[in-house]
VMD Tcl script that draws the C-alpha trace (Angstrom):
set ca {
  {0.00 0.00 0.00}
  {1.59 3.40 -1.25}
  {1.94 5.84 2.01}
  {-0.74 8.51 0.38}
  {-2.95 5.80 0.66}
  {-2.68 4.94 3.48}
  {-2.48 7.99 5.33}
  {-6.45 8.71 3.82}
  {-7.03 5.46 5.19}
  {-5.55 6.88 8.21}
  {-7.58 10.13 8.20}
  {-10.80 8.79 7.37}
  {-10.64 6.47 10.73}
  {-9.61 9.52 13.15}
  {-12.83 11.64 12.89}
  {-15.64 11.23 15.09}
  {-17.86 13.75 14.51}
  {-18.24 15.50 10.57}
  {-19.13 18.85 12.22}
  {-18.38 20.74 15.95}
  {-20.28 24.01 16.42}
  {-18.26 26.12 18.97}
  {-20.78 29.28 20.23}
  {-21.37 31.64 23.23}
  {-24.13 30.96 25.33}
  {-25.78 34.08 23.88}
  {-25.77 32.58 20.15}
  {-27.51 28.66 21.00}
  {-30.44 29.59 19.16}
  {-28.12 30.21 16.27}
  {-26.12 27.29 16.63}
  {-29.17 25.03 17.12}
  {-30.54 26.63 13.58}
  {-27.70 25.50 11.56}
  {-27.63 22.19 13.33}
  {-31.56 21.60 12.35}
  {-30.76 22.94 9.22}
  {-28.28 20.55 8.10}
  {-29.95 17.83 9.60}
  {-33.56 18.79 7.73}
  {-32.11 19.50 4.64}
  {-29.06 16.71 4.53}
  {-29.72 13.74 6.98}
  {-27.27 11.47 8.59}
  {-24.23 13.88 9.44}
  {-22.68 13.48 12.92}
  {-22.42 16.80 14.36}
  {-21.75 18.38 17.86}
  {-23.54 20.71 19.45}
  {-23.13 21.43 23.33}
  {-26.58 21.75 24.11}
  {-27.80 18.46 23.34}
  {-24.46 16.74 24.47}
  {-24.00 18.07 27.95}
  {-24.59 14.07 29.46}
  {-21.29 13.50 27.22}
  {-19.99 16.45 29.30}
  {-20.34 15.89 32.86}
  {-17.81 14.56 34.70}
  {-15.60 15.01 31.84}
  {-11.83 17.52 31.70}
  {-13.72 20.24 30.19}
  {-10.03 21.30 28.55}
  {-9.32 17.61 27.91}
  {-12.64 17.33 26.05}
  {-12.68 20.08 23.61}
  {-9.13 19.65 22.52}
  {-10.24 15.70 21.97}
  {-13.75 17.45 19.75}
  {-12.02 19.77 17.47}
  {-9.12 16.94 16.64}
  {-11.52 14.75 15.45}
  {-14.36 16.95 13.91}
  {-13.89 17.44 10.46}
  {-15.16 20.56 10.37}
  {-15.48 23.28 12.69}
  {-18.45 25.84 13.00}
  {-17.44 29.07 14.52}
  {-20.12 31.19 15.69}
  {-17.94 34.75 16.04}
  {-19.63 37.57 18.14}
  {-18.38 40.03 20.78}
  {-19.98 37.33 23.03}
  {-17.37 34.83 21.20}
  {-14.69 37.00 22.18}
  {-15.44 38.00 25.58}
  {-16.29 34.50 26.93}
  {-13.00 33.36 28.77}
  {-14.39 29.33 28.17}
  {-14.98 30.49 23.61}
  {-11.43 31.98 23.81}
  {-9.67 28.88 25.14}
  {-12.35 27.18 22.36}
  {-10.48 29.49 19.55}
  {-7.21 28.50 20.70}
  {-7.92 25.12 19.95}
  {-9.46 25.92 16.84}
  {-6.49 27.91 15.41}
  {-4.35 25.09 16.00}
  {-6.02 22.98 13.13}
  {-4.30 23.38 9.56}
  {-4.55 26.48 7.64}
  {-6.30 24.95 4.63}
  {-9.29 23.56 6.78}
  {-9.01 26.06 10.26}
  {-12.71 26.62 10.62}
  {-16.27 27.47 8.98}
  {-16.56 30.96 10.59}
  {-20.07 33.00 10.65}
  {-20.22 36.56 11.74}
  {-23.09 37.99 13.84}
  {-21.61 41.18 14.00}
  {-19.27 43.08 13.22}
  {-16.34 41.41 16.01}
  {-13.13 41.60 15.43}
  {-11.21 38.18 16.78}
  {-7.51 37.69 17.49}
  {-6.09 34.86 14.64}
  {-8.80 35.45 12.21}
  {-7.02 37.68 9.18}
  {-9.34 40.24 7.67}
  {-8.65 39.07 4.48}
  {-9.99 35.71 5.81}
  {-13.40 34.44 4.16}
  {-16.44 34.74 6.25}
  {-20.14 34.31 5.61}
  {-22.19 37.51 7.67}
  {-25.49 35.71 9.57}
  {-28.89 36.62 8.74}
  {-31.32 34.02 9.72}
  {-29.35 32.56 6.75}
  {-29.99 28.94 7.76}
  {-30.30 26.79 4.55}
  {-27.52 28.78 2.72}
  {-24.91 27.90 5.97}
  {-25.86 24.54 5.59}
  {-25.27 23.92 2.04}
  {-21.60 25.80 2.37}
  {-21.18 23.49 5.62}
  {-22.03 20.54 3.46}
  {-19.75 21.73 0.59}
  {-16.67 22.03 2.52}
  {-17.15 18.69 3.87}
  {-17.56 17.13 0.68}
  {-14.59 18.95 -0.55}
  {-12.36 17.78 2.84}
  {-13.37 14.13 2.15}
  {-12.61 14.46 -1.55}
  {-9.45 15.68 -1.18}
  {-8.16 13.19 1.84}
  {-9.87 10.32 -0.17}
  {-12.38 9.67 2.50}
  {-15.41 8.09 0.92}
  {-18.84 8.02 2.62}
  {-21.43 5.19 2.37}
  {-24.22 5.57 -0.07}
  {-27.44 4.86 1.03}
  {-27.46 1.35 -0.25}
  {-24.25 0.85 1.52}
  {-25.43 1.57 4.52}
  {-29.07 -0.72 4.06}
  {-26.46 -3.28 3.12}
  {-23.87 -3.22 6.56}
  {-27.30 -2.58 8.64}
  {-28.45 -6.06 7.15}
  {-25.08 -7.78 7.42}
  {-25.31 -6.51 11.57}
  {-28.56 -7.42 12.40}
  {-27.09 -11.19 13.67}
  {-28.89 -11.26 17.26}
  {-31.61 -8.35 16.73}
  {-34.46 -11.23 17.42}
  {-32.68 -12.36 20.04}
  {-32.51 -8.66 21.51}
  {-35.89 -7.92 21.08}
  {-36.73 -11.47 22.31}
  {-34.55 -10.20 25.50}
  {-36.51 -7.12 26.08}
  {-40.26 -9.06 26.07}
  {-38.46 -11.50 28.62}
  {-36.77 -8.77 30.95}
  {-40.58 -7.49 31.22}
  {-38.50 -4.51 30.23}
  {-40.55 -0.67 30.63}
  {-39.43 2.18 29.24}
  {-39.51 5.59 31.05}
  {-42.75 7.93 30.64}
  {-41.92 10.21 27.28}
  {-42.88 14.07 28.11}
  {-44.65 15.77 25.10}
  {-42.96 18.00 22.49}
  {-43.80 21.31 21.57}
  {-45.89 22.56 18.53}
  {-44.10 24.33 16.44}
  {-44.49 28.16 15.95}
  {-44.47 30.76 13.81}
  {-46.55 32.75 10.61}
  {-47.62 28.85 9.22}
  {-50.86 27.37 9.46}
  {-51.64 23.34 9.46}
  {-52.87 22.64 6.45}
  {-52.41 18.75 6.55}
  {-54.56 15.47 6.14}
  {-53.73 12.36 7.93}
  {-54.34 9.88 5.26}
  {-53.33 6.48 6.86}
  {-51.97 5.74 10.23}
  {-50.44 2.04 10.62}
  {-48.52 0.63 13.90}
  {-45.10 -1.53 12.53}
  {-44.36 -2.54 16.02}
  {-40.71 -4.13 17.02}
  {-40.84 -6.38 20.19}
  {-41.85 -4.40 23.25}
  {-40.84 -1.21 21.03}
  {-43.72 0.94 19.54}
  {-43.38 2.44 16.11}
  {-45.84 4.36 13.69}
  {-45.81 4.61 10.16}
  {-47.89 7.70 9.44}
  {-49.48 9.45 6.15}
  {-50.35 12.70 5.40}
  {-51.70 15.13 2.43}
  {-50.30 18.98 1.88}
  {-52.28 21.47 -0.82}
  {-49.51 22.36 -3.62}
  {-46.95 25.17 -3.80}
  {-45.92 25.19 -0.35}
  {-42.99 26.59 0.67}
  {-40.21 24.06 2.75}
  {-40.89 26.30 5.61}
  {-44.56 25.70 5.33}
  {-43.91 21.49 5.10}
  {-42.03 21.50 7.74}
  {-44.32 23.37 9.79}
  {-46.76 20.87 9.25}
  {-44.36 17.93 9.53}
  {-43.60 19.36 13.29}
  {-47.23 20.03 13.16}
  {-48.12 16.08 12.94}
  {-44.97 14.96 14.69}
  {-45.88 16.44 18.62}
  {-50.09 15.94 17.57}
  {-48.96 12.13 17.24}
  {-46.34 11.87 19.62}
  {-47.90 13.54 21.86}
  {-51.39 11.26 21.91}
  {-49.18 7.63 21.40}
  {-45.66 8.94 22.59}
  {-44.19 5.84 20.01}
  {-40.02 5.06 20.50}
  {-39.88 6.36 16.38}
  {-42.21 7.82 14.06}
  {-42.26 8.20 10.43}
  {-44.02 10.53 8.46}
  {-44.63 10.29 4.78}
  {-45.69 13.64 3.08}
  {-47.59 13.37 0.04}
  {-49.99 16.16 -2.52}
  {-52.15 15.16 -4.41}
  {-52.80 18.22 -5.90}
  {-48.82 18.62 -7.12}
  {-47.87 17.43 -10.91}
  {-45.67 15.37 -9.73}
  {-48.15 13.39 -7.46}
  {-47.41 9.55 -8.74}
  {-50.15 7.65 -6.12}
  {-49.92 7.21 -2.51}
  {-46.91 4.73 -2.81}
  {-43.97 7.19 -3.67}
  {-43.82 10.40 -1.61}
  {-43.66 13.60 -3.30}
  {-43.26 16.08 -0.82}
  {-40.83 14.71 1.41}
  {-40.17 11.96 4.15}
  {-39.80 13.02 8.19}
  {-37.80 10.30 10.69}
  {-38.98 11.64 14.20}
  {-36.21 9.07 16.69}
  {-33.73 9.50 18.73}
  {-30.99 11.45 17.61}
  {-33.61 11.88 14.59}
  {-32.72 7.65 13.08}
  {-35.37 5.40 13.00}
  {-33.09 3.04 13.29}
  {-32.26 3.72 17.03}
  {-35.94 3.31 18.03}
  {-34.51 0.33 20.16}
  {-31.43 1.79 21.72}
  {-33.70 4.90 22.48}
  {-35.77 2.42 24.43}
  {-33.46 0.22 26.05}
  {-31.48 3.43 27.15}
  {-34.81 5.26 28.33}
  {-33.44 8.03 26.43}
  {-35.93 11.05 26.87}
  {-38.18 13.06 24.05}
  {-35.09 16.03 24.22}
  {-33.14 13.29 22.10}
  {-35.16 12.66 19.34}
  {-34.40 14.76 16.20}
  {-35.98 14.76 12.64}
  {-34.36 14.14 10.00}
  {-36.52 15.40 6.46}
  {-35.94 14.31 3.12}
  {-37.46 16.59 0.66}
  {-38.79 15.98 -3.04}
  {-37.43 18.84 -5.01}
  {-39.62 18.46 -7.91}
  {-42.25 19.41 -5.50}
  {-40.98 23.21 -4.74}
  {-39.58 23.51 -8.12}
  {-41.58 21.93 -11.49}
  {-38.81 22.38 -13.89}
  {-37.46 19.45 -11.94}
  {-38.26 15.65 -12.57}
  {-39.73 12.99 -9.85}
  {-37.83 9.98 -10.32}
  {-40.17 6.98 -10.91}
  {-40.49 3.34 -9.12}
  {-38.33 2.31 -12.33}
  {-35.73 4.95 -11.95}
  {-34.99 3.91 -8.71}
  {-35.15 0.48 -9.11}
  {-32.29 1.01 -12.02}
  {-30.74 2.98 -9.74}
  {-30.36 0.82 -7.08}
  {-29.30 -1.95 -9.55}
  {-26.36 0.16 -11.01}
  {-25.42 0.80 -7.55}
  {-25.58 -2.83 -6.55}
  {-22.90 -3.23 -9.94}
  {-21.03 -0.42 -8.61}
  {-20.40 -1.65 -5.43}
  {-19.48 -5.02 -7.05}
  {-17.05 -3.59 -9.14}
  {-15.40 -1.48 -6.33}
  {-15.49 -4.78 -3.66}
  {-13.34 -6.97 -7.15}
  {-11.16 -3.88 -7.59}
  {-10.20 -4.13 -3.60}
  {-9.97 -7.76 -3.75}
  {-7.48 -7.48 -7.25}
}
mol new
graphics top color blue
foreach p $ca { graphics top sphere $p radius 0.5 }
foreach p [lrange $ca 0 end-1] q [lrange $ca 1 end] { graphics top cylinder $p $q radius 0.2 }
display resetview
């Protein structure tokens, strides 16, 4: 193995987390924006955020800790601010920070006009503005570029449907376990309703239980009038997600958003709006961990995949053939690549 290889090899197994967020106190709101907007928009990126980590805090060498987070994040968020820079704990953050290489220091946003010691003025910086969607997608951009360029490559969906299936040895048994153990889970509080200018303009459709063991999950349906906007969908997603979970308090939920009204509406098999995961740390997948942990309603996340042909109509649905072909060339793909390895 040639030593550029395997020094990617190397890099791709250091990093824990794809993104850190480092904030004052005074700028969580912000911080907890562009996490909800990369996970609404993008899906299954690991990223740290204080607020909804502190149980990986306590107890922990605060200094010790953060040093550990920004070595193996591969991207940092800096939220700059006066409040940044006057916070003795966000300084000794920064000094951290400026330690990482020059080529991939930090993501900064600016929520004023701050000045901060280590940042050149001729150093790129994108001004905040209840900008949410457009710090995402530059978020997402340098990460794709960082794994490019160090040759890390992530899963593809079908990938990751394929190691889930290859590790589910024992998931009877575990579930078996958990009917056995008489096993409870603690009492779920409710989640808020979501607020703002929106109003619900949803249809439940179908509701069907797809229970696991002792572990309750809901499968749930729902019809939108056309031309909304995202911020209207997911108003109404949120909408459904704390009327349901409030009522059956399930371990996941899953809500598939369809219109009937939209030209791209294909029948109530293929979503054409989008597709909401309402779990812990916003994976249906974890349903089980979330119940054998007892983890609490603060953990659960969503994670929203949205239709673009939906919001814009110069844009084409894929059909049930489309993605069927798709799937197959990726099943040749991944063939090819496993022979290659194997060569």
């Amino acid at each position: 193995m040639s030593q550029s290889l395997s020094h990617k090899n190397n890099i791709s197994k250091t990093f824990k987390y794809d993104f850190a967020i480092s904030y004052a106190g005074e700028e969580e709101k912000i911080a907890e924006g562009i996490f909800q907007s990369i996970k609404e928009k993008y899906g299954g990126y690991s990223i740290f955020l204080a607020s909804k980590e502190k149980h990986k805090l306590i107890g922990q060498d605060g200094e010790e800790f953060f040093e550990n987070l920004f070595k193996d994040s591969k991207q940092v968020i800096v939220i700059l601010s006066e409040n940044y820079k006057r916070k003795e704990w966000t300084r000794y953050e920064w000094d951290i920070i400026r330690k990482r290489s020059k080529e991939n220091k930090c993501i900064p946003i600016k929520t004023d006009k701050v000045e901060i010691l280590g940042l050149p003025s001729n150093f790129i910086y994108l001004p905040f503005s209840n900008n949410f969607e457009d710090i995402a997608s530059l978020c997402i951009q340098k990460l794709i570029s960082f794994e490019h360029e160090n040759g890390i490559k992530r899963k593809t969906e079908f990938q990751k449907t394929l190691n889930d299936i290859r590790c589910s040895k024992g998931a009877i048994d575990k579930s078996f376990q958990l009917v056995v153990d008489n096993r409870k889970r603690t009492p779920l509080k409710d989640i808020d309703y979501p607020t703002g200018d929106y109003n619900k303009s949803y249809r439940i459709i179908s509701e069907e239980d797809l229970p696991l063991s002792v572990i309750s999950r809901l499968k749930i349906k729902i019809n939108l009038p056309d031309n909304l906007s995202k911020g209207e969908v997911v108003f109404n997603i949120k909408h459904c997600t704390a009327s349901i979970f409030n009522n059956k308090k399930p371990d996941a939920l899953m809500i598939f958003i369809y219109s009937e009204k939209a030209t791209n509406f294909q029948g109530f098999k293929k979503f054409n709006v989008a597709k909401a995961e309402f779990a812990p740390f916003g994976d249906w997948g974890k349903a089980e961990e979330g119940f054998v942990y007892n983890l609490p309603s603060d953990k659960f996340d969503w994670k929203i995949e949205f239709e673009e042909s939906y919001f814009d109509k110069n844009k084409k649905m894929k059909t049930a053939d489309d993605l069927a072909r798709d799937l197959i060339l990726e099943i040749i793909k991944n063939k090819h690549e496993n022979d290659n390895e194997s060569a």
